[in-house]
N, C-alpha and C positions, 0 to 999 in steps of 0.2 A: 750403831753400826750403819754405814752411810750406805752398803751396797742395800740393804733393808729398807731406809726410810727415805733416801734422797737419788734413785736409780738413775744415770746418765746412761744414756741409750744413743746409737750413733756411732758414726767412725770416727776416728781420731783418739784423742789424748784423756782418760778419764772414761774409759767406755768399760762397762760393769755387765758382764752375764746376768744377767738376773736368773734364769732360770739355776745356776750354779748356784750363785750367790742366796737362796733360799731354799735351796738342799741343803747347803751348810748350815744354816740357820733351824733346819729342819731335825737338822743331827744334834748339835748344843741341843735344843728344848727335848728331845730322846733322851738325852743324857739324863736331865731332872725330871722326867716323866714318870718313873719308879718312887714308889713313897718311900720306900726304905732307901733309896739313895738322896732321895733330897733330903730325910730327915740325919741321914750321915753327912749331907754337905752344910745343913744347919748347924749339927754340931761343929763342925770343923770349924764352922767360922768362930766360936767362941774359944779357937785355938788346935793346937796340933793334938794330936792325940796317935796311942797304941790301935792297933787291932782289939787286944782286949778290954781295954777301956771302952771303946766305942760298943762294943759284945753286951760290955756290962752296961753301959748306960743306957743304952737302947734296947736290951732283952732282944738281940737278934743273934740266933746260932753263927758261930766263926765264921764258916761257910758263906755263910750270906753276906758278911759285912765284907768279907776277904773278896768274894763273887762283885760285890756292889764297887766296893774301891779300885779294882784292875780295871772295872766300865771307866770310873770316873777318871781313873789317870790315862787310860789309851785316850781320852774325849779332849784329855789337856785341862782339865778343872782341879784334878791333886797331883799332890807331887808327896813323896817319901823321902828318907834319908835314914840311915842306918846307926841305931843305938844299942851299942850292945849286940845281941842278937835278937834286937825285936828290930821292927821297924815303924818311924812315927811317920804319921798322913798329917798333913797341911793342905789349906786351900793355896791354889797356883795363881791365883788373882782374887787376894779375900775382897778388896774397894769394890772391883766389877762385878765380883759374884754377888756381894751384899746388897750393889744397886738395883741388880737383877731382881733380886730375891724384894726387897724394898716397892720395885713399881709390881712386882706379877702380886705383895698384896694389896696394893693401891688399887688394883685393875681391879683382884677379886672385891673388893668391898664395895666399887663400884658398879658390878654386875650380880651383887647377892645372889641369888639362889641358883641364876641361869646354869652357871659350871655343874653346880653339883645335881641340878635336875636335866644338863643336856643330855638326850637321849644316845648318843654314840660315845660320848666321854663320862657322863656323870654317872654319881654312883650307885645309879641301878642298872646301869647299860652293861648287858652280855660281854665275857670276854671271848 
């Protein structure tokens, strides 16, 4: 993402808000911030899938998966289409969400324990 890592600042032709441009970037990473959405967007990437399939392979009440996938498609990450009278979820960009999903574990492996001992994020930190 270029307004992220290569900022042009100035007037004229190519001039990037940053501050805009890392709210949005702020809202994508909200998106996968939930485990149980990103463990539905893991799935997805190994293909499209039901509501109840995803129920059933993840042991997550209807609710919640149905709750998680309305986040993930208003964010722009799935997309639906109607079978039947079910409806199947697919990833809306499975290449970039995999690349995503690819360096955030590259990152972690290279940060071992910090994520999960940071005090505001990691998982002893108060909610």
């Amino acid at each position: 993402m270029k307004a992220l890592v290569d900022v042009e600042i100035g007037p004229g032709p190519g001039v990037v808000d940053e501050t805009a441009a890392l709210s949005v970037a702020a809202c994508l990473f909200n998106g996968f911030s939930d485990g149980s959405r990103l463990a539905i967007v893991r799935h997805l990437a190994l293909g499209e899938h039901r509501v109840v399939d995803l129920t059933e392979h993840l042991g997550l009440a209807q609710s919640t998966v149905s709750k998680h996938l309305a986040c993930l498609r208003d964010c722009g990450l799935v997309e639906s289409r109607p079978v039947g009278r079910a409806s199947v979820f697919s990833l809306t960009h499975p290449g970039a969400t995999l690349d995503l999903l690819t360096a955030a574990e590259r990152l972690l492996s290279l940060t071992g324990d910090a994520v999960a001992l940071c005090p505001n994020y990691g998982q002893g930190a108060q909610a």
